[in-house]
C-alpha positions in Angstrom: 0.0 0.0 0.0 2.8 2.4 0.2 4.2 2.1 -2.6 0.7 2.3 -4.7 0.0 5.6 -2.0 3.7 6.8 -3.0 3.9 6.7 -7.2 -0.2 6.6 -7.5 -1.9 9.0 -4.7 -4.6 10.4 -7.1 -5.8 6.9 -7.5 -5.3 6.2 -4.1 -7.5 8.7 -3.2 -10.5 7.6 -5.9 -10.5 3.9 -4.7 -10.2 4.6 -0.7 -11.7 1.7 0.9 -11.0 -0.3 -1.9 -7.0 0.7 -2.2 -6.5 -2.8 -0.2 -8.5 -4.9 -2.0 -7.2 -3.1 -5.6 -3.5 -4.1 -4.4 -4.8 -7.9 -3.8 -6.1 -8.0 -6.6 -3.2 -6.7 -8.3 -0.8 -8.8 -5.9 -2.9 -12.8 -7.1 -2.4 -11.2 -10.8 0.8 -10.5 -10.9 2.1 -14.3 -9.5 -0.7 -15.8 -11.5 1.7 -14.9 -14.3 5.2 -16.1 -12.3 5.9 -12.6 -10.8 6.9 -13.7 -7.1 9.7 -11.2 -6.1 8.2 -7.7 -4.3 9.8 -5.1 -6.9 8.4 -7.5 -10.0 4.5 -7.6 -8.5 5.1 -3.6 -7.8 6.0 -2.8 -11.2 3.2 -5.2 -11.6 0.6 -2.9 -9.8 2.1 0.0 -11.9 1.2 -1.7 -15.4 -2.2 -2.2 -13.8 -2.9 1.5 -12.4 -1.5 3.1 -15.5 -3.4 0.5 -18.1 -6.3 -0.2 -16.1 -7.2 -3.0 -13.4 -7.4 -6.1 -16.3 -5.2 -4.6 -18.9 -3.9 -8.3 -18.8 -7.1 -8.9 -20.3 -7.9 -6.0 -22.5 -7.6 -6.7 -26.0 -6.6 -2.8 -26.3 -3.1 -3.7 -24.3 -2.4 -6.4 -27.3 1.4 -5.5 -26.7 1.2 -7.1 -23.0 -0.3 -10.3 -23.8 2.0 -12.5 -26.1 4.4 -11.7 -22.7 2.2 -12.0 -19.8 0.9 -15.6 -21.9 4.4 -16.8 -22.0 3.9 -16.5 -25.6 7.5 -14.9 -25.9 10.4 -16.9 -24.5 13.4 -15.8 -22.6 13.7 -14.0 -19.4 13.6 -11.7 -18.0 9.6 -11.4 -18.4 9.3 -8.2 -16.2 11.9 -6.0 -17.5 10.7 -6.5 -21.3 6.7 -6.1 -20.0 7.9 -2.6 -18.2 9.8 -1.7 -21.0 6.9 -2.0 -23.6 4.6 -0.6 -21.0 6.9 2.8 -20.9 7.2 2.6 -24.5 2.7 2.4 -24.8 2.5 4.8 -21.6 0.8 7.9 -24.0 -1.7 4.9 -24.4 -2.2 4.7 -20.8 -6.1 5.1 -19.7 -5.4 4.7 -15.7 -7.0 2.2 -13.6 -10.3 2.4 -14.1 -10.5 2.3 -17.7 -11.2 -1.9 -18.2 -13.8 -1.4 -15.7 -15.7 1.1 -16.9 -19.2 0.4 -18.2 -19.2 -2.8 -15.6 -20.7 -2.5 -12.5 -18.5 -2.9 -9.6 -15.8 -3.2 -11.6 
């Protein structure tokens, strides 16, 4: 929660209550996909609050998936999923833009 409060206070503030369960969330995502170490699942959580809470599964964040589906060999996964996500960041629609239109999100 510090670091999301640190880099992200504006969406901090939107989600509130919710800023816990956002960062679980975030947290069973990024191992679902092999991320384990802390700084991997926090870079994790800053894909997510730039791109949106299921960028993993937005169609819209194409450049993500091949990597985040293992689709792409050789390591390290991370540093070439950050990288592309810096390189996309003017694409960036924050974190609630994959729930939008859903409700609860």
């Amino acid at each position: 929660m510090a670091h999301a409060q640190r880099y992200f206070p504006d969406v901090c503030t939107l989600l509130d209550r919710e800023l816990q369960t956002a960062i679980q969330h975030s947290v069973e995502r990024a191992r679902s996909y092999g991320f384990a170490a802390e700084r991997e699942v926090c870079k994790y959580l800053n894909l997510q609050f730039r791109f949106g809470r299921d960028f993993d599964l937005d169609p819209t964040c194409a450049w993500a998936l091949p990597l985040l589906k293992g689709a792409l060999p050789g390591p390290p996964k991370m540093g070439r999923l950050y990288s592309l996500g810096l390189e996309h960041e003017a694409e960036a629609r924050g974190y609630f833009a994959s729930t939008r239109g859903r409700a609860h999100g």
